[in-house]
C-alpha positions as a Markdown table, in Angstrom:
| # | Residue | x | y | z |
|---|---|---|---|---|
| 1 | Unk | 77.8 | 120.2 | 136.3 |
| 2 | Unk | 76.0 | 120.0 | 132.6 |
| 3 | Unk | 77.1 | 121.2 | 129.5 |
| 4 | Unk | 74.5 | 122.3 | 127.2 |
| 5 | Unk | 75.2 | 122.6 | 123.9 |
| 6 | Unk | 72.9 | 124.4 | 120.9 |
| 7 | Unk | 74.7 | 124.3 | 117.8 |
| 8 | Unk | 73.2 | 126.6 | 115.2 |
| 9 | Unk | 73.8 | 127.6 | 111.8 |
| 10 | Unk | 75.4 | 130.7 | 112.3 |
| 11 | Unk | 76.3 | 130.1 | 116.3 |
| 12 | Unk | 77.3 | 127.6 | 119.2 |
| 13 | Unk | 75.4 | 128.4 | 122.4 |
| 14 | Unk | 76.8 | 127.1 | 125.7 |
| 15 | Unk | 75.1 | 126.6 | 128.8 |
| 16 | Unk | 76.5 | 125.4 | 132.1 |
| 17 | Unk | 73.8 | 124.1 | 134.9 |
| 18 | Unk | 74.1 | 123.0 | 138.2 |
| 19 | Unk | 71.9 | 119.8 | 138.4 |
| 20 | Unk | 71.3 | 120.3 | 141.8 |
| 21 | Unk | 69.0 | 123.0 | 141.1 |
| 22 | Unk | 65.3 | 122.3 | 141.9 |
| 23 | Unk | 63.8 | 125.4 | 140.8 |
| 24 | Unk | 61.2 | 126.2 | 137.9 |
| 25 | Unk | 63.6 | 128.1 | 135.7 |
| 26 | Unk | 67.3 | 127.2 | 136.4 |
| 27 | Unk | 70.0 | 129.4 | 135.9 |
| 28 | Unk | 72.6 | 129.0 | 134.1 |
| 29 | Unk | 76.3 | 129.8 | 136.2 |
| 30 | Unk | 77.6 | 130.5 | 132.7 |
| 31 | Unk | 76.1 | 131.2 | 129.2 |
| 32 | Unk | 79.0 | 131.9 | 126.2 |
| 33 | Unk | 78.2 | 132.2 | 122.3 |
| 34 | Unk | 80.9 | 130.6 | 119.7 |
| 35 | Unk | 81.1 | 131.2 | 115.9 |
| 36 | Unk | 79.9 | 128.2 | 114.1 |
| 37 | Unk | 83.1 | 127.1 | 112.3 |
| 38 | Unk | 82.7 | 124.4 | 110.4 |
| 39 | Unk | 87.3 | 124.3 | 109.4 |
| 40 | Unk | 87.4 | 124.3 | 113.5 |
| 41 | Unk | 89.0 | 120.6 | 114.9 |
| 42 | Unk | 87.8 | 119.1 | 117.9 |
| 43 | Unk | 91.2 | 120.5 | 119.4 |
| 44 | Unk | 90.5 | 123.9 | 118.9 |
| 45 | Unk | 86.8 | 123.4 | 120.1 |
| 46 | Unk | 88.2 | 121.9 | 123.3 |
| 47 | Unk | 90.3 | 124.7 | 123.8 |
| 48 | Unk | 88.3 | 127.7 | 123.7 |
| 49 | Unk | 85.4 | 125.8 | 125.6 |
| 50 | Unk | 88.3 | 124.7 | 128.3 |
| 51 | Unk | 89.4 | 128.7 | 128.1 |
| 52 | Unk | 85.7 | 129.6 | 128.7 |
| 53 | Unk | 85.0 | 127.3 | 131.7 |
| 54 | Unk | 88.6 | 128.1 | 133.3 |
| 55 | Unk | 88.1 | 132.1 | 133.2 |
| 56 | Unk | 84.9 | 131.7 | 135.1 |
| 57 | Unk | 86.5 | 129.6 | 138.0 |
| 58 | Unk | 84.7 | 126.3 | 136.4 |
| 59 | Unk | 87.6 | 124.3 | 135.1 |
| 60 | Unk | 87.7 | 120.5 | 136.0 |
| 61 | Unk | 83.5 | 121.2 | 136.9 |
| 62 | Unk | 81.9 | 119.0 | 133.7 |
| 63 | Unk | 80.5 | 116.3 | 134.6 |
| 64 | Unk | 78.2 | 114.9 | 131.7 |
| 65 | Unk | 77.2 | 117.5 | 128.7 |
| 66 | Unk | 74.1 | 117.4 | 126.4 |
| 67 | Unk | 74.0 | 118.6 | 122.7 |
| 68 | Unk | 71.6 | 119.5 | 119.9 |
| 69 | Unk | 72.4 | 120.7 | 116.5 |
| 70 | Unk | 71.3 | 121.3 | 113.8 |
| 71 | Unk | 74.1 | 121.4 | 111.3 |
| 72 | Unk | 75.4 | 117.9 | 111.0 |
| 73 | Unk | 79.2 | 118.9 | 110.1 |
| 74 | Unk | 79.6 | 120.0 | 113.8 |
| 75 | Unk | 77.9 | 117.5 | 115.8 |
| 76 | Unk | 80.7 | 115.0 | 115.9 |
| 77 | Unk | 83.2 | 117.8 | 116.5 |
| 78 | Unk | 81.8 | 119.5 | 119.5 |
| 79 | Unk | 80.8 | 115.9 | 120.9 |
| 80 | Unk | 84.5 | 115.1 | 120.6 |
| 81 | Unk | 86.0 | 118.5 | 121.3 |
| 82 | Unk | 83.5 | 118.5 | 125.0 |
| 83 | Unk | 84.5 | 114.6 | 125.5 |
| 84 | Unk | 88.2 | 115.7 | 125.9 |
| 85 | Unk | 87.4 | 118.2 | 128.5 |
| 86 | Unk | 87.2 | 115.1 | 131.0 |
| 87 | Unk | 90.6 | 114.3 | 130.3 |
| 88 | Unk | 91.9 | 110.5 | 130.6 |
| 89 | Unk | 87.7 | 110.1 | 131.7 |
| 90 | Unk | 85.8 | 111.4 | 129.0 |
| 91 | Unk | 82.8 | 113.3 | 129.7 |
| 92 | Unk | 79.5 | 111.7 | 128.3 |
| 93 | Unk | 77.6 | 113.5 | 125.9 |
| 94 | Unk | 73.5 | 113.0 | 125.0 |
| 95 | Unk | 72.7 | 113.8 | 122.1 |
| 96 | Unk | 69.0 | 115.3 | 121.8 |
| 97 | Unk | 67.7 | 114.6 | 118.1 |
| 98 | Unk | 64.0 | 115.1 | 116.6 |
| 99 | Unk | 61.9 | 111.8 | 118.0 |
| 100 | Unk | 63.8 | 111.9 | 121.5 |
| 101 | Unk | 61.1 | 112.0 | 124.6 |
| 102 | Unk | 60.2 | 115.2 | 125.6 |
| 103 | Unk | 56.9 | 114.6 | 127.6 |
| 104 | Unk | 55.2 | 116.6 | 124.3 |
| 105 | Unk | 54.0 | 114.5 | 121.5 |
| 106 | Unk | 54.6 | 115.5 | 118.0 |
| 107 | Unk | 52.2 | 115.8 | 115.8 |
| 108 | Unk | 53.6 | 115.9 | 112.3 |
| 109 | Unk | 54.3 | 114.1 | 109.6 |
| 110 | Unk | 58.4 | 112.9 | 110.5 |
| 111 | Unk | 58.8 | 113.8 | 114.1 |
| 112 | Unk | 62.8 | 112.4 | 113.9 |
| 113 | Unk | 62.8 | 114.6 | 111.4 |
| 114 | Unk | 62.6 | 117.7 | 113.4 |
| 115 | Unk | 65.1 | 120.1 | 114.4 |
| 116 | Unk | 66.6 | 119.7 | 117.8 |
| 117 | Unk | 66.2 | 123.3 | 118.3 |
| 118 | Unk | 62.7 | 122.8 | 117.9 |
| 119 | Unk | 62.5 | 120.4 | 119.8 |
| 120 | Unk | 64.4 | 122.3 | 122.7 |
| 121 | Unk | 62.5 | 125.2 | 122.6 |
| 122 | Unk | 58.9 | 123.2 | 122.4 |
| 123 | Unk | 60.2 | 121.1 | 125.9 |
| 124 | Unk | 61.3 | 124.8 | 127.7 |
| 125 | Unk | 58.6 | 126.3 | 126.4 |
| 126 | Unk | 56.1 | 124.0 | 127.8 |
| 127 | Unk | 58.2 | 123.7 | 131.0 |
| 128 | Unk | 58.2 | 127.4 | 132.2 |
| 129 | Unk | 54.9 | 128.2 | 130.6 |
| 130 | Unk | 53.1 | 125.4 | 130.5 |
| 131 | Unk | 50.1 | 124.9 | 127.6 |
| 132 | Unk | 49.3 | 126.0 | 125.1 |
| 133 | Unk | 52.4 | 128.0 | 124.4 |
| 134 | Unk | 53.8 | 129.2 | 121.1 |
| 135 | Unk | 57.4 | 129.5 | 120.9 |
| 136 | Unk | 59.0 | 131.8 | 118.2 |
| 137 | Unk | 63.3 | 132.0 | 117.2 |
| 138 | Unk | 64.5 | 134.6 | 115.3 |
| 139 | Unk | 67.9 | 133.1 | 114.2 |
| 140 | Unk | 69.0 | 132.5 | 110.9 |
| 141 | Unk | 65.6 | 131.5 | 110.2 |
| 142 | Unk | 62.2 | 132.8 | 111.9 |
| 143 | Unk | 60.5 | 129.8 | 113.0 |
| 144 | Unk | 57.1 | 129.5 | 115.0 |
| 145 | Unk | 55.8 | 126.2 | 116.8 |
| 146 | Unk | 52.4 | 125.4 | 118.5 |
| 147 | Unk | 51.8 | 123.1 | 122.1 |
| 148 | Unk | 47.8 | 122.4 | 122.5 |
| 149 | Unk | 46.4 | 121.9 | 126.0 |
| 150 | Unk | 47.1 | 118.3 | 125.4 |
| 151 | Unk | 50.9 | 119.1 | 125.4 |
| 152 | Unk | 50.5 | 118.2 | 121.1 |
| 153 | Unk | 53.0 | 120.3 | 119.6 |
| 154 | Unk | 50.5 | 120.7 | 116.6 |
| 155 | Unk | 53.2 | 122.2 | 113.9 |
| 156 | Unk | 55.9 | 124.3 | 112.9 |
| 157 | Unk | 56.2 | 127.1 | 111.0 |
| 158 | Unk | 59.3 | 128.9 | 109.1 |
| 159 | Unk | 60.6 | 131.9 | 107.5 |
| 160 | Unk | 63.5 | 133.6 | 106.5 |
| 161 | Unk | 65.1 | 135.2 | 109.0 |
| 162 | Unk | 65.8 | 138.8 | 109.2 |
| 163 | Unk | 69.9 | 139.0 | 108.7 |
| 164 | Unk | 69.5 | 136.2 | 106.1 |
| 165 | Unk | 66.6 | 137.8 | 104.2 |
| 166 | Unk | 69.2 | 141.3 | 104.6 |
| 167 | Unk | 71.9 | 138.9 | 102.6 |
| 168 | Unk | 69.2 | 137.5 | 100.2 |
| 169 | Unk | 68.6 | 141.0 | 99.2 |
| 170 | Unk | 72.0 | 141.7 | 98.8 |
| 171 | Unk | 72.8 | 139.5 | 96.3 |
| 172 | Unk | 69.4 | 140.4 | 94.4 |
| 173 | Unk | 70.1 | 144.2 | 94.0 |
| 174 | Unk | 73.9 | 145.9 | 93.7 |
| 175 | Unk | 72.9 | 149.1 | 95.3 |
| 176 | Unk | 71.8 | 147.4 | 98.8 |
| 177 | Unk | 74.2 | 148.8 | 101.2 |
| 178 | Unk | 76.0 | 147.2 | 104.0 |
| 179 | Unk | 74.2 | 148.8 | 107.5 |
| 180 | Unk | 73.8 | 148.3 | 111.0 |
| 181 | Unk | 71.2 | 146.6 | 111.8 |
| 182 | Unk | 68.7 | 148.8 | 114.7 |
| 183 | Unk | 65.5 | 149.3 | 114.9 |
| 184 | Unk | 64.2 | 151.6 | 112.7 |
| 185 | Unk | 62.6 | 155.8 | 113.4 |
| 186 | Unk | 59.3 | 155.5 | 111.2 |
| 187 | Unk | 57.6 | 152.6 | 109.1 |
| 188 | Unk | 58.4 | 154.8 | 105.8 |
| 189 | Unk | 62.3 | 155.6 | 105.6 |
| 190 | Unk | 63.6 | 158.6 | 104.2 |
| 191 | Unk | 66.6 | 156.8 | 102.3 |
| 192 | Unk | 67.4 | 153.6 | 101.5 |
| 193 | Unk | 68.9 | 152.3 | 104.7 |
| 194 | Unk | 66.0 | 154.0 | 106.8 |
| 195 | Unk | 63.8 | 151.8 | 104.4 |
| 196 | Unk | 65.4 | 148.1 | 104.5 |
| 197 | Unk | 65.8 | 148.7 | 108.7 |
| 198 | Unk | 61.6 | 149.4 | 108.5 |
| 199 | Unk | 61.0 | 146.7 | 106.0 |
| 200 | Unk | 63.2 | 143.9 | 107.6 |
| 201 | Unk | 62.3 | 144.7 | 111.7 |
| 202 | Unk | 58.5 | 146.0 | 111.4 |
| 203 | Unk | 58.2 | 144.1 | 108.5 |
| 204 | Unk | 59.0 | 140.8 | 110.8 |
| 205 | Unk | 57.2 | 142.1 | 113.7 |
| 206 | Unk | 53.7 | 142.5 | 111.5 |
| 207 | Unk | 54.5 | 139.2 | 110.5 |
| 208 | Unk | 55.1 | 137.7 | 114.3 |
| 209 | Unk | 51.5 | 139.7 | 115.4 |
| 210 | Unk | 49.5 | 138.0 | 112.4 |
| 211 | Unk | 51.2 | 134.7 | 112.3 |
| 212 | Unk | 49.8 | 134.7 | 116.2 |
| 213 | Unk | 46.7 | 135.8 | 115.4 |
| 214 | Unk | 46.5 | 132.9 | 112.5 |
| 215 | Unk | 47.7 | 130.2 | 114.8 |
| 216 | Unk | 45.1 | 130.9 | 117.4 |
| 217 | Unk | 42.5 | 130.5 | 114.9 |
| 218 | Unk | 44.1 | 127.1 | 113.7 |
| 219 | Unk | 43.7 | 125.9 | 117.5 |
| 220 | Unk | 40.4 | 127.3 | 117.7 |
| 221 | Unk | 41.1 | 129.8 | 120.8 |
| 222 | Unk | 39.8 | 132.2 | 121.3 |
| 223 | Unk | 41.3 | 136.3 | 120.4 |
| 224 | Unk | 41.6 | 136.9 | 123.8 |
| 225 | Unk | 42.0 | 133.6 | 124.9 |
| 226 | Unk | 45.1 | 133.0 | 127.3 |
| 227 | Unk | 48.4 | 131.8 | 125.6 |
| 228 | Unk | 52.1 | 132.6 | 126.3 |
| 229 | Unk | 54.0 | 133.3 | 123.2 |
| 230 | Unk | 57.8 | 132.7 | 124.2 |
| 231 | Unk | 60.8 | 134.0 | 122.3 |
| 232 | Unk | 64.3 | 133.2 | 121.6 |
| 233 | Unk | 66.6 | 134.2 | 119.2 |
| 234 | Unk | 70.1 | 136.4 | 118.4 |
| 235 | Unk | 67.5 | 138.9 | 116.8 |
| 236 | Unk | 64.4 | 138.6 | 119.2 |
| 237 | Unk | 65.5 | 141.8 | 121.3 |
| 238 | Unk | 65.9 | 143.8 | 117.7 |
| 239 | Unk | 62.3 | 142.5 | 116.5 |
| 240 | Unk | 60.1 | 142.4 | 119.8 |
| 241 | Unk | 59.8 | 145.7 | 121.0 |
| 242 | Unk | 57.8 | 146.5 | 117.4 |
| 243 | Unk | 55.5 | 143.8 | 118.3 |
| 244 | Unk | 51.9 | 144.8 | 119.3 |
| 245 | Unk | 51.2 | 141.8 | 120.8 |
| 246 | Unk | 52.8 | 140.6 | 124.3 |
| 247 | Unk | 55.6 | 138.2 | 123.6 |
| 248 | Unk | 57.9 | 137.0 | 126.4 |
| 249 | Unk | 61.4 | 137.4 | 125.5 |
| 250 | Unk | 64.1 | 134.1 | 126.8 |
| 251 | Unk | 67.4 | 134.7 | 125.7 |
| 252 | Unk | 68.6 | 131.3 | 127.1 |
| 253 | Unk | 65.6 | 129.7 | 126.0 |
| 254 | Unk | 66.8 | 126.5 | 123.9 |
| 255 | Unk | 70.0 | 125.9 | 126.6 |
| 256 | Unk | 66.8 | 125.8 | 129.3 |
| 257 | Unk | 65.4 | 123.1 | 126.8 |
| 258 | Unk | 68.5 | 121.0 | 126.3 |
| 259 | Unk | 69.1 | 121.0 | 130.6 |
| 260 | Unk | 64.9 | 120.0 | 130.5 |
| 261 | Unk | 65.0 | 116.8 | 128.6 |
| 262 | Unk | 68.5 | 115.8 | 129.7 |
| 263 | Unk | 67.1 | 115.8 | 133.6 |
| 264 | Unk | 64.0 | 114.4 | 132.4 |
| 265 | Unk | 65.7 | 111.4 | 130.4 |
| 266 | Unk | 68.2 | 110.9 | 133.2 |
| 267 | Unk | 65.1 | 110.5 | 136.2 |
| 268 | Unk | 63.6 | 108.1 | 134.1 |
| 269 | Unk | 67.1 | 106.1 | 133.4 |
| 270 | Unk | 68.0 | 106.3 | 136.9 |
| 271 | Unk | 64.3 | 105.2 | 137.8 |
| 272 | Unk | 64.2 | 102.1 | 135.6 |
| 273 | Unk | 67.6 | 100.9 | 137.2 |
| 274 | Unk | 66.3 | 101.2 | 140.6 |
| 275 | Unk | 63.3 | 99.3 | 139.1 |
| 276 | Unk | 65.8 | 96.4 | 138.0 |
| 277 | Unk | 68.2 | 96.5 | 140.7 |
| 278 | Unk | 64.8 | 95.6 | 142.9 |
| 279 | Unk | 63.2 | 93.3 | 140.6 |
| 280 | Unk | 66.8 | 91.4 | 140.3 |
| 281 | Unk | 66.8 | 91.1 | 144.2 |
């Protein structure tokens, strides 16, 4: 079985896929979040994830693993923490950086310069949807990205998110309180809590409906033109249902990604050996 691995700024996502699945949308046997820790050894990685996999009945199961990140100070952790899962074998990792083959071409300035997430999410995007697609996460940051018919991801855009624009505030003004954040009664709150839930959630969901609207006009479609907007995120199922427009909601969206461009990159390995294997004959 595959490993997927998203590793976040605030979050480690896991994902674990049966490669024999030959359906349009696999499903992962086993999703799990972690707290991204950068004081965590590989050790301690190894033995939560080992925890994980053995209380679901999938000990021993992983096979090869794939990871993106995008916080550098955890890359080589988890790589080592998931290689020792294998025991005296360890279990290969792919790594899935900004530049790596996705079947979309990249139209901006520094394509390796990209996040893996984006990069995920783009592949799975296009994958289940096909395109034109625009894919949204609400994470840490908000971040929009555009595929064109031509499967061109066109360009990115990004924004605070909502729980880090909820800190940002905090340290701005004393009198902020701490609160639960839940989608809020009215647009105009009756105290100050009532207000920053309004501001922050239909405040983000305005900006999800008009940054739609703009990119639409940037590709030249149409209003009513046809295009899936797909959504992942910790804090999509918070922002979405304030959202006028349609907007698909996939939790397990950048896992679907990483499991994507790994099968993809392994065909076309396992194709080019055949290839020599005949040509050496």
């Amino acid at each position: 079985m595959l490993l997927a691995i998203d590793i976040g700024n605030s979050s480690i996502s896991l994902g674990l896929f049966d490669l024999q699945q030959n359906t349009p949308k696999p499903v992962p046997a086993l999703t799990a979040k972690l707290s991204a820790a950068t004081g965590r050894t590989p050790d301690e990685y190894a033995v939560i994830i080992r925890g994980l996999l053995a209380e679901q009945g999938y000990a021993g199961r992983v096979k090869a693993a794939v990871l993106g990140s995008v916080v550098p100070q955890l890359t080589h952790t988890l790589e080592a923490a998931v290689q020792r899962l294998g025991g005296d074998t360890p279990v290969p990792v792919t790594h899935i950086e900004g530049g790596v083959r996705t079947g979309i071409s990249l139209r901006v300035d520094d394509p390796a310069a990209l996040g893996a997430d984006i990069v995920t999410n783009a592949a799975a995007a296009v994958s289940l949807y096909g395109a034109p697609v625009i894919f949204l996460d609400l994470g840490t940051a908000t971040v929009w990205g555009a595929v064109n018919m031509g499967r061109e991801m066109v360009g990115v855009s990004i924004a605070p998110g909502v729980t880090t624009s909820l800190e940002g505030l905090r340290a701005a003004a004393a009198q902020i309180p701490y609160m639960e954040l839940k989608p809020p009664e009215t647009a105009l709150g009756k105290n100050t809590t009532a207000a920053i839930r309004s501001g922050l959630l239909l405040g983000t969901a305005c900006m999800i409906d008009g940054m739609i609207g703009r990119i639409k006009d940037e590709m030249k479609l149409p209003e009513n033109a046809a295009l899936p907007v797909v959504a992942t995120g910790g804090l999509a199922e918070l922002v979405l249902p304030s959202c006028k427009r349609e907007v698909i909601y996939e939790p397990d969206l950048t896992l679907l990604g990483l499991y994507f461009i790994y099968k993809a990159t392994a065909e076309r390995e396992a194709a080019a050996t055949e290839r020599a294997a005949k040509k050496n004959k």
